[in-house]
N, C-alpha and C positions, 0 to 999 in steps of 0.2 A: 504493500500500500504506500509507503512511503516513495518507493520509486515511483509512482504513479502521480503523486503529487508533486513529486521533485519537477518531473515532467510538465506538468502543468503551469507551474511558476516560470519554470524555462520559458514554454511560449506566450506566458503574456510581456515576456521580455522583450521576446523575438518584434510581437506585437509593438510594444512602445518603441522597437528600433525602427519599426514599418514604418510609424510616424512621426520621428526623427527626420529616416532617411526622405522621406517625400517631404516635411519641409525644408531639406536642403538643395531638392528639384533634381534627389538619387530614384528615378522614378524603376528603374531595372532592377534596383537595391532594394526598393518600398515593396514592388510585388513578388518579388521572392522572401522576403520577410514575413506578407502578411501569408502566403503560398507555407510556409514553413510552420508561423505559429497555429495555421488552421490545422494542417496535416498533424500537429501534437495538440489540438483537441484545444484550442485556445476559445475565449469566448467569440462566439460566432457574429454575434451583433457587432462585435466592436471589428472582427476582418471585414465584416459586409461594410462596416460604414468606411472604414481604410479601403477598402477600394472604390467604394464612393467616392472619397476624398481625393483621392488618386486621379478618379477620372476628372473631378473637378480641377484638379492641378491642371489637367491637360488641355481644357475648356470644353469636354467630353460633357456635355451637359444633360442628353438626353439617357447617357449612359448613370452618369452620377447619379441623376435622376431614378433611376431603375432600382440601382442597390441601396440606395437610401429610404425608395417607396418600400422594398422589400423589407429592411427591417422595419420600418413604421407600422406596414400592416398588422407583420410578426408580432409587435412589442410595442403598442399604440402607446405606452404610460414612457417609452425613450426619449425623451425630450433630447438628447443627442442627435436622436436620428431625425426627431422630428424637427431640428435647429438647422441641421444639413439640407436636408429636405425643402426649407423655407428659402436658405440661400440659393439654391440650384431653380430652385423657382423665380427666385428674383430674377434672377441671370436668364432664363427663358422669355422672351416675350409674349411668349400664349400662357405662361403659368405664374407671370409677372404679381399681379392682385392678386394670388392664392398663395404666393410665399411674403408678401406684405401681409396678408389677413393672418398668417399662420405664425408670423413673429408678434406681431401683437398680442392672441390669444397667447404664447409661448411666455412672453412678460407678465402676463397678467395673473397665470399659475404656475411659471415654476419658481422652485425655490433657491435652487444654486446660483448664488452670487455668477459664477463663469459662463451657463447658460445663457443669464440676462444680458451679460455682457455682450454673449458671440450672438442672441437675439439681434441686439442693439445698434451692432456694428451691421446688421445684415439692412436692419432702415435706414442707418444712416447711408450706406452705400449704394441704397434705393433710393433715396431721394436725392443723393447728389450723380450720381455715375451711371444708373438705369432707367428704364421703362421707354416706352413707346417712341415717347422725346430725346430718348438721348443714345449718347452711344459713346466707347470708349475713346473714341476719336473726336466726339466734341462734349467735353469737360467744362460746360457751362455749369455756374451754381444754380440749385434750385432753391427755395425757402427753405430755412434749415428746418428739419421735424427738432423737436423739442426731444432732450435724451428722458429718458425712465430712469 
């Protein structure tokens, strides 16, 4: 039993190296990390949303999009996944107002001081840098939304 656990610490090792290495834009490093700590049985939600993450690094949006719905359905109470989720939406423009509507609900119950944060950063960067009007090539300011 203890090997079995020894095992399991290992990969959520491997795991937090996955998300290390992807935000140092080691993206061949990040997927064979997270490829590794799945394989020794690491928590599933957290490889699905690292390769969510992943595919967001890449601007892979419809992909992000996928593995991040897939944990949400799985685990509707992940406010991780479902914070991911809201960002990948922002960055869509047909899913733009559903990952706004989804960070505000996401501020209003959850409790983790870092959730509210990565909520927070997902409207600010919606109302300055997204939606219909904008685009990363014209970085006009909008009204600034008020932070939470």
């Amino acid at each position: 039993m203890k090997i079995i656990e020894d095992i399991k610490k290992d990969a959520l090792l491997l795991l937090e190296a996955g998300f290390i290495a992807l935000n140092h834009a080691e993206y061949k490093a990040a997927e064979g990390l997270f490829d590794a700590a799945e394989a020794l049985d690491a928590n599933r939600d957290l490889c699905e949303i690292g390769r969510g993450y992943l595919a967001l690094h890449k601007m892979q949006i419809p992909k992000a999009r996928e593995w991040f719905e897939k944990v949400h359905k799985r685990s509707p109470d992940n406010q991780m996944a479902a914070t991911f989720l809201a960002w990948a939406n922002i960055m869509d423009e047909k899913y733009h107002s559903e990952g706004e509507a989804a960070c505000e609900k996401i501020l209003k119950e959850a409790k983790e001081p870092d959730i509210k944060q990565f909520a927070n950063s997902a409207l600010e960067f919606a109302s300055n840098y997204s939606g219909p009007s904008s685009s990363p090539l014209n970085l006009h300011k909008k009204t600034q939304r008020k932070r939470h």
